[in-house]
C-alpha positions, 0 to 999 in steps of 0.5 A: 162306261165312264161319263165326263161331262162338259164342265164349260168352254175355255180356251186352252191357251187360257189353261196356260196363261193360268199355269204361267201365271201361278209358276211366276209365284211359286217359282222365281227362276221361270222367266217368259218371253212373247213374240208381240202377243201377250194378249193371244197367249194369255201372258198378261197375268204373269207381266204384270205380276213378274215385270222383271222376268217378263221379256217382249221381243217383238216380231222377232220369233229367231231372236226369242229362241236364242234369248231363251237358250242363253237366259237357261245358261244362267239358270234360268227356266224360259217359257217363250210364247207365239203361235204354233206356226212361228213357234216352230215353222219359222225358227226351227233352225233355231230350235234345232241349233241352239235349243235341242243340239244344245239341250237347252231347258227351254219351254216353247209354248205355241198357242193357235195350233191347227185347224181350229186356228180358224178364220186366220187361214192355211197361212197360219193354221199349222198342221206339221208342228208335232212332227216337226218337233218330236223328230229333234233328238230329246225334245219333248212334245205335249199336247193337252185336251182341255184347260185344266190339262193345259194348265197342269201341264204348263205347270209339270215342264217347268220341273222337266229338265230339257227342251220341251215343246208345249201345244194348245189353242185358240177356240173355246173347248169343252173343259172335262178333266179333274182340277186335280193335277194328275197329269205326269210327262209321258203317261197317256190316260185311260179316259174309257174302258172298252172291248171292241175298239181302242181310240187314241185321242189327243188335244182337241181330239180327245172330248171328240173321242169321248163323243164318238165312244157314246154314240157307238155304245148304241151301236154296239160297239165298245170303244177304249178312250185313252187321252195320249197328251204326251206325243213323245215320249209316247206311252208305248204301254199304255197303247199295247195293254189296249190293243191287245184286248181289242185288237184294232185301233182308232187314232185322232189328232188335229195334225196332219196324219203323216208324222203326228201321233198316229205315225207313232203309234204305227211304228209302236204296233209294227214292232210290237203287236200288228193290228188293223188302224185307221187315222183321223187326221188331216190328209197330207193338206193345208187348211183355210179360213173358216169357223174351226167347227166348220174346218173341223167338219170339212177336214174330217175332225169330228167324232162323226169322223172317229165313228165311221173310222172304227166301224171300218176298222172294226170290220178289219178284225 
């Protein structure tokens, strides 16, 4: 069984603000806006640097969409910053107009997703990003683990040629994965191998996984980890290789469970390999305010939660 280890807690909006930072210096045509919160979104590194391709627009999230579609006509690669609920929510008609009808080369990095938004509240805390955005035709949807992940991944889009949606958060989060960029859109990653169960984490749900899968190796139960960062396009194969040997499947994100990752793994195992699922996630829910470890807990987020998931699923075999 692989071990990773908690190499620190960062945020994972850190991981992106690094990544941003590092694109403004090797590539000159990345340009970036914010919605009146550099500091949130960790974009201070990358304005101060680059002031010329820096634009702050104010509490204006629709007008920042349409900035960003009309900055790509002239070659430019837009990176727009807020938060996850007024990156999507509150500009989808934007979005879904000028940006994914359009097939514009914007990157809409959304900062303070999910519950673990914390103290701010339901208000805030959106638990319906992914599904609103992996249903506009060729959006991309990323939603990394860790800093070193984020940070590769914000570093990855900028060579992908289309709309992307970009997913990460506010709490501090154990940091595990390898400084080595491996990462590449659209391949999940074999983190754990196992016989019994198959797990499919994302974002923060992926170090819970890992948790999970240790305290049921001394139950005796072998569990798979894999770390599903791109939602869509989904690695359908990665997936199918898994279940296949194990026969029953886990699935763990920090989303509402109608329509995240965990739908899209339904519709992959219909159609190609049934087998018994279980879901963490949120249930059909708003959240509330609170510490994001105490909402993680109360929501059904933890590993604890993966645990009792794959004993039950387990028995379904």
């Amino acid at each position: 069984m692989n071990t990773y280890k908690d190499k620190g807690a960062i945020d994972t909006r850190s991981g992106f603000g690094a990544g941003l930072a590092e694109l403004g210096r090797i590539n000159s045509n990345v340009v970036a806006l914010c919605a009146d919160l550099i500091g949130s979104l960790k974009m201070d590194e990358f304005k101060n640097e680059n002031p010329d391709r820096f634009f702050q627009v104010g509490i204006a999230e629709a007008n920042m969409m349409g900035i960003a579609a009309g900055l790509t006509i002239g070659g430019k690669i837009p990176f727009t910053g807020t938060f996850a609920n007024f990156s999507t929510g509150r500009v989808y008609d934007q979005i879904r107009q000028s940006i994914a009808y359009s097939g514009k080369n914007v990157k809409i990095c959304a900062s303070h997703a999910g519950i673990t938004l914390g103290e701010d509240g339901a208000t805030h805390q959106i638990l319906e990003d992914i599904g609103l955005m992996k249903m506009l035709p060729g959006m991309v949807v990323i939603n990394p683990c860790d800093y070193n992940q984020t940070k590769q991944a914000t570093i990855a889009i900028a060579d992908y040629i289309g709309p992307t949606y970009l997913r990460f958060g506010r709490p501090k989060v154990p940091n595990f994965t390898s400084k080595k960029n491996n990462f590449k859109i659209g391949e999940g990653i074999l983190l754990i191998e196992g016989s019994d169960v198959t797990i499919v984490a994302t974002g923060h749900l992926v170090w819970e996984a890992i948790l999970a899968a240790e305290k049921l190796k001394k139950i005796n139960i072998s569990a798979e980890v894999i770390n599903i960062h791109t939602i869509k396009p989904l690695d359908e194969k990665i997936i199918l290789k898994s279940v296949m040997k194990t026969k029953a499947i886990v699935t763990a994100e920090e989303h509402n469970i109608l329509g995240g990752l965990g739908e899209s793994v339904s519709r992959v195992l219909s159609l190609n390999f049934p087998v018994p699922q279980e879901f963490v996630g949120t249930m059909d829910t708003f959240g509330e305010s609170g510490k994001p470890s105490d909402l993680m807990k109360k929501y059904g987020l933890s590993n604890e939660n993966i645990v009792e998931k794959v004993v039950k699923v387990t028995k379904r075999k």
